[in-house]
C-alpha positions as a Markdown table, in Angstrom:
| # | Residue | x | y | z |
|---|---|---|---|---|
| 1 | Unk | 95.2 | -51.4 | -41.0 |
| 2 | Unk | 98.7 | -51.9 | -39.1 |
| 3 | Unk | 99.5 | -54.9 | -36.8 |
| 4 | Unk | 102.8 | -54.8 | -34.9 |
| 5 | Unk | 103.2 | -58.2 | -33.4 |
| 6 | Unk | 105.3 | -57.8 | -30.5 |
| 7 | Unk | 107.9 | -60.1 | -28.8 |
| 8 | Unk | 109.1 | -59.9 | -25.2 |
| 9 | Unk | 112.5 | -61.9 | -24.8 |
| 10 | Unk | 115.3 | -62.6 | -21.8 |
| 11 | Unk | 117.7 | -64.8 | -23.4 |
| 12 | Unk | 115.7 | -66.4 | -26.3 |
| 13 | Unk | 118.1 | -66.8 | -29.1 |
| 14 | Unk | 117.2 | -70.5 | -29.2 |
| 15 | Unk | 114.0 | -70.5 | -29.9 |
| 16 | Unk | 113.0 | -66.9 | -31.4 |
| 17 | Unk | 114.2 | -68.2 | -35.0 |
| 18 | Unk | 111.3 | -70.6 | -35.1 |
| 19 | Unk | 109.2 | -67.8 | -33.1 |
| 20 | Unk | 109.6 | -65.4 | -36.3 |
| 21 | Unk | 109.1 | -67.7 | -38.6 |
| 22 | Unk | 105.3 | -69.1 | -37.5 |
| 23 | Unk | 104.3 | -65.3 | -37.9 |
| 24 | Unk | 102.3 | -64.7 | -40.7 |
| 25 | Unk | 103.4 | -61.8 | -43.0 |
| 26 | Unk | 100.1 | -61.5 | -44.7 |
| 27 | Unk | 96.4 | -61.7 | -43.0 |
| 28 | Unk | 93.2 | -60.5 | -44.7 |
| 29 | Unk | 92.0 | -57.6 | -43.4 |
| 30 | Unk | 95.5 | -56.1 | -42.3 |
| 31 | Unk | 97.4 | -54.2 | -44.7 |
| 32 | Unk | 100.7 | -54.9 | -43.1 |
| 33 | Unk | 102.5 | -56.7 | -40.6 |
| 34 | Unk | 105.4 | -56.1 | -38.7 |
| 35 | Unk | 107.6 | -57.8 | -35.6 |
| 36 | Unk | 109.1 | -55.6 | -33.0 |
| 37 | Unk | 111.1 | -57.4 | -30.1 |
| 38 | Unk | 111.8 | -56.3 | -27.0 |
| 39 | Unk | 115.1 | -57.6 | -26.0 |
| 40 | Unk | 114.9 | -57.6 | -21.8 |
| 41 | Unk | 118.6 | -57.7 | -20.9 |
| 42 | Unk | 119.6 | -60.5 | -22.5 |
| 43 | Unk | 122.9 | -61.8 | -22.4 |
| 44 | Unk | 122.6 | -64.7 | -25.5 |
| 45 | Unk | 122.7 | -62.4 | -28.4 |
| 46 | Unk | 119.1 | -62.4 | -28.7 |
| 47 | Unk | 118.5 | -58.7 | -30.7 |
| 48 | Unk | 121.2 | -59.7 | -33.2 |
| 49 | Unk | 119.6 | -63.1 | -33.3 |
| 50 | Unk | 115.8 | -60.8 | -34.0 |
| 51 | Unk | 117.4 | -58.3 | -36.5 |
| 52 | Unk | 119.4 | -61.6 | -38.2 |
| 53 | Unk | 115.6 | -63.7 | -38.7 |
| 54 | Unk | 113.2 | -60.8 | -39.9 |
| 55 | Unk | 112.2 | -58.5 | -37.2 |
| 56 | Unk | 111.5 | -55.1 | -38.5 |
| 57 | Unk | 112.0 | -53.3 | -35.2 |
| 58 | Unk | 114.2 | -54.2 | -31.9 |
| 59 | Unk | 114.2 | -52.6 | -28.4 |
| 60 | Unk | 117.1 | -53.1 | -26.1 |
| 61 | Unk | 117.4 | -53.0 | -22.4 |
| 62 | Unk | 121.1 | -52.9 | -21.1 |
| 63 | Unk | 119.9 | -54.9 | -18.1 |
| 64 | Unk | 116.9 | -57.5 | -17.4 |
| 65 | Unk | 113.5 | -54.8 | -16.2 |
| 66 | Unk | 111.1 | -57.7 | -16.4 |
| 67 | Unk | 108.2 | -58.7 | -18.5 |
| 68 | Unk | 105.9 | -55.4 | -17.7 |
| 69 | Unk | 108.5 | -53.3 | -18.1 |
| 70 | Unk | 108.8 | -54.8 | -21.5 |
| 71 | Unk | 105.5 | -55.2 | -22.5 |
| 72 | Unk | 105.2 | -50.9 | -21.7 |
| 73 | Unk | 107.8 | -50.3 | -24.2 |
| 74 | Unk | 106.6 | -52.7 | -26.8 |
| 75 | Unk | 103.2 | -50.8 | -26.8 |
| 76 | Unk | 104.6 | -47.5 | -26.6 |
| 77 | Unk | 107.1 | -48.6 | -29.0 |
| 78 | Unk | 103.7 | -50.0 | -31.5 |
| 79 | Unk | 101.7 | -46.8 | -31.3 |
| 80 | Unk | 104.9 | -44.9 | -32.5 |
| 81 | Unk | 104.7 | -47.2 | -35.4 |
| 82 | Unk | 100.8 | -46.4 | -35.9 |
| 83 | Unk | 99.9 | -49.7 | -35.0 |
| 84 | Unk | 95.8 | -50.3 | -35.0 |
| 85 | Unk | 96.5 | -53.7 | -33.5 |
| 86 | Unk | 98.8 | -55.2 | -31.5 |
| 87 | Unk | 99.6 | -59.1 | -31.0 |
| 88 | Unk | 101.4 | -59.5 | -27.8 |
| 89 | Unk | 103.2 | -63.5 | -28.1 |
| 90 | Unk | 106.6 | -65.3 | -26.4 |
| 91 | Unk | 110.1 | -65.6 | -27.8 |
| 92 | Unk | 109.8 | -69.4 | -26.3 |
| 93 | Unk | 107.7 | -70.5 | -29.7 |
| 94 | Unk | 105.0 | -71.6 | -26.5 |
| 95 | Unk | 102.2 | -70.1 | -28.6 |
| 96 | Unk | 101.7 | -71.3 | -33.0 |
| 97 | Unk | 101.9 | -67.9 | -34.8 |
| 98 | Unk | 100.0 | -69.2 | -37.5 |
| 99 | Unk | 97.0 | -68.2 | -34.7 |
| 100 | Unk | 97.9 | -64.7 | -35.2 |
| 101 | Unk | 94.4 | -64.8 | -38.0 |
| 102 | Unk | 92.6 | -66.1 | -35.4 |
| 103 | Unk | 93.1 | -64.0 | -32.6 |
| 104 | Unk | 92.7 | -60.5 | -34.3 |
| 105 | Unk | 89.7 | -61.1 | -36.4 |
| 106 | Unk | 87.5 | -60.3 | -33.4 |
| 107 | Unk | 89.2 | -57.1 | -33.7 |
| 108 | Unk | 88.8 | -57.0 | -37.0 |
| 109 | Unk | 85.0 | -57.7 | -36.4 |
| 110 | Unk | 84.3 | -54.8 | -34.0 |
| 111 | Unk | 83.7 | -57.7 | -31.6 |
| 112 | Unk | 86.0 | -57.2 | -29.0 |
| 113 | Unk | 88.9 | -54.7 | -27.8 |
| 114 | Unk | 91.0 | -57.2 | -26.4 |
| 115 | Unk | 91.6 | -61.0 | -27.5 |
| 116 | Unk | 93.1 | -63.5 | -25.1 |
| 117 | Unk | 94.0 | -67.2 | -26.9 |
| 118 | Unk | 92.7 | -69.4 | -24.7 |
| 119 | Unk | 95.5 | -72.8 | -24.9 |
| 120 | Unk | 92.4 | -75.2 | -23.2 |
| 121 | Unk | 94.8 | -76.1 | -20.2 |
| 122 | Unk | 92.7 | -78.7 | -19.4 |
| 123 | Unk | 94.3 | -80.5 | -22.6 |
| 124 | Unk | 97.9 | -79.9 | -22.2 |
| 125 | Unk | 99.5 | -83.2 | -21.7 |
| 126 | Unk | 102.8 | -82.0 | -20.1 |
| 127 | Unk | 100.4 | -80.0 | -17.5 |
| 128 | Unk | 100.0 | -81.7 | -14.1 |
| 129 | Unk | 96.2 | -82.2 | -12.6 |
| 130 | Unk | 97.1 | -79.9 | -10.2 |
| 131 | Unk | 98.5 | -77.1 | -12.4 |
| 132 | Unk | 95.0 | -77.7 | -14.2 |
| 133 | Unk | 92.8 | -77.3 | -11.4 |
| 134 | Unk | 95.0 | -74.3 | -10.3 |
| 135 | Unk | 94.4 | -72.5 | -14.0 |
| 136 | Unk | 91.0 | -73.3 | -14.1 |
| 137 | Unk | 90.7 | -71.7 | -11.1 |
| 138 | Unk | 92.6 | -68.9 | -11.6 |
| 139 | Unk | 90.9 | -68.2 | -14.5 |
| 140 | Unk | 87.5 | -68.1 | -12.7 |
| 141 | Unk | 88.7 | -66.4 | -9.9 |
| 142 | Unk | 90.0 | -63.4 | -12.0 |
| 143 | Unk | 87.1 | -63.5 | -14.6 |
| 144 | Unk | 84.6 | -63.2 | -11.8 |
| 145 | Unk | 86.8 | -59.6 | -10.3 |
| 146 | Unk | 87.2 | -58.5 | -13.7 |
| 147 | Unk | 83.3 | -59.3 | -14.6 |
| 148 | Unk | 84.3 | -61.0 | -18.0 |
| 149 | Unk | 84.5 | -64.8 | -18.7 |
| 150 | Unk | 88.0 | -65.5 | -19.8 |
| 151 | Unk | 89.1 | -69.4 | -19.9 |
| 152 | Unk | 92.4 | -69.0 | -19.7 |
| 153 | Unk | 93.4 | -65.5 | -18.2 |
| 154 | Unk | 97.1 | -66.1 | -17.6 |
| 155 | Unk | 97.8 | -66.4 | -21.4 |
| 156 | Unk | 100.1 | -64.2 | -22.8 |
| 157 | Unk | 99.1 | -64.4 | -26.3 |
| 158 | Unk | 96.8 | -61.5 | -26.7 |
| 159 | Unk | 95.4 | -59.0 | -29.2 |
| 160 | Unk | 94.9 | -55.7 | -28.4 |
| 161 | Unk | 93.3 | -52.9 | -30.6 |
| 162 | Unk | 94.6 | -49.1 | -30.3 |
| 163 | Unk | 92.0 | -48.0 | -27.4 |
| 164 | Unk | 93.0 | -51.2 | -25.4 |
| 165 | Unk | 96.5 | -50.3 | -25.4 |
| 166 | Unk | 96.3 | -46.3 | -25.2 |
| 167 | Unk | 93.6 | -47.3 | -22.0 |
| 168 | Unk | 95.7 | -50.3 | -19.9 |
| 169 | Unk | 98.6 | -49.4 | -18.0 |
| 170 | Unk | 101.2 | -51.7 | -16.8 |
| 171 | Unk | 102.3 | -51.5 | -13.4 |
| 172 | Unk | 103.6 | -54.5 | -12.2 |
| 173 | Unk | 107.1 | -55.6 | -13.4 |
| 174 | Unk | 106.7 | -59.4 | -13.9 |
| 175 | Unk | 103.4 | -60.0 | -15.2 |
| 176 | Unk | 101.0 | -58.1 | -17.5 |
| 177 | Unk | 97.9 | -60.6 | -17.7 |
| 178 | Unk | 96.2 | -60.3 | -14.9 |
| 179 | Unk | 96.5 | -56.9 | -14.4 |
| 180 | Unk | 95.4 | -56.4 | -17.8 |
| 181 | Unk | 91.8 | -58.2 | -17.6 |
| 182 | Unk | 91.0 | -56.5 | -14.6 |
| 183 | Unk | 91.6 | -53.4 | -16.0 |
| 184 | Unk | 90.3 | -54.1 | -19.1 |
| 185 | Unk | 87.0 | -55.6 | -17.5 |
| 186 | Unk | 86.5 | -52.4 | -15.2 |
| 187 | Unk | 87.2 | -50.2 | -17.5 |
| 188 | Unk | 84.2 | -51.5 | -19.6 |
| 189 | Unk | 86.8 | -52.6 | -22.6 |
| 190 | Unk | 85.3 | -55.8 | -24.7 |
| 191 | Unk | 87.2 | -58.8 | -24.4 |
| 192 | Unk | 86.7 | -62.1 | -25.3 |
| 193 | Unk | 88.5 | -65.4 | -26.2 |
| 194 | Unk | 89.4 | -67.4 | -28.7 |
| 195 | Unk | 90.9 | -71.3 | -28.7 |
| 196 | Unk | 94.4 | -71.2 | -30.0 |
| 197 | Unk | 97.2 | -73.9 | -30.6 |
| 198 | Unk | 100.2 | -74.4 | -28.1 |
């Protein structure tokens, strides 16, 4: 079993060292691990700064082509590599790799095709009241078109297994979330969520 856990960046170098480092190299129930980055145009150095702290595998963009864009070539880029899983998190360090466990074991399970970490908004000190109400609603709003029940649906720290990723496409070229558990939820793909650490 083969996880690629995938890393969309613009102009991370700053914070991708710590980024690679929470990964987890070894998880029970996957035989190996590897980090791809998907350098989106940046202009900080940010694929020498991915090669230089441990990523395995690095694609560039000459110019920024924005986070769909990316998050196409990172899965087309993970089912090259024979991935049967792949962890979609943020160059920012904005998610605690050390969740990585958590969010593919209902994978691992046979539970569920997609995993979203769900960062319980409602406890995130530096969020407003209003940007709570607004996720919360969000969250409902979207769960209730794609007929799943997803807390958090604009997190971008996902799990996706091999038929999740060969089924979703990406058309937008800013965000992927949405569009994802829509898809996911009319296309009759399991997805469930799990409480991760920001």
């Amino acid at each position: 079993m083969k996880l690629v856990v995938q890393i969309p960046c613009l102009d991370e170098a700053d914070t991708l060292p710590a980024t690679l480092r929470d990964i987890p190299r070894a998880i029970p129930g996957i035989d190996r691990v590897e980090i791809l980055v998907i350098d989106d145009g940046s202009t900080d150095g940010t694929s020498d700064i991915a090669r230089a702290n441990g990523a395995d595998h690095v694609v560039t963009f000459a110019r920024n082509r924005g986070l769909g864009h990316a998050m196409r070539a990172g899965f087309d880029t993970a089912m090259a590599l024979g991935a049967d899983i792949v962890v979609n998190t943020d160059g920012d360090n904005q998610y605690f790799g050390g969740d990585v466990a958590a969010l593919v074991a209902p994978i691992l399970a046979g539970r569920a095709d997609i995993v979203i970490g769900d960062r319980q908004t409602g406890a995130i000190a530096h969020f407003s009241p209003t940007k709570r109400r607004l996720q919360r609603f969000g969250s409902r709003v979207i769960s209730r078109l794609a007929g799943v029940d997803i807390p958090d649906v604009a997190s971008g720290f996902r799990a996706y297994n091999r038929t999740a990723v060969m089924t979703l496409t990406t058309h937008a070229g800013f965000d992927h979330t949405v569009e994802h558990t829509i898809q996911a939820g009319h296309r009759q793909l399991a997805v469930v969520s799990v409480p991760i650490r920001t």
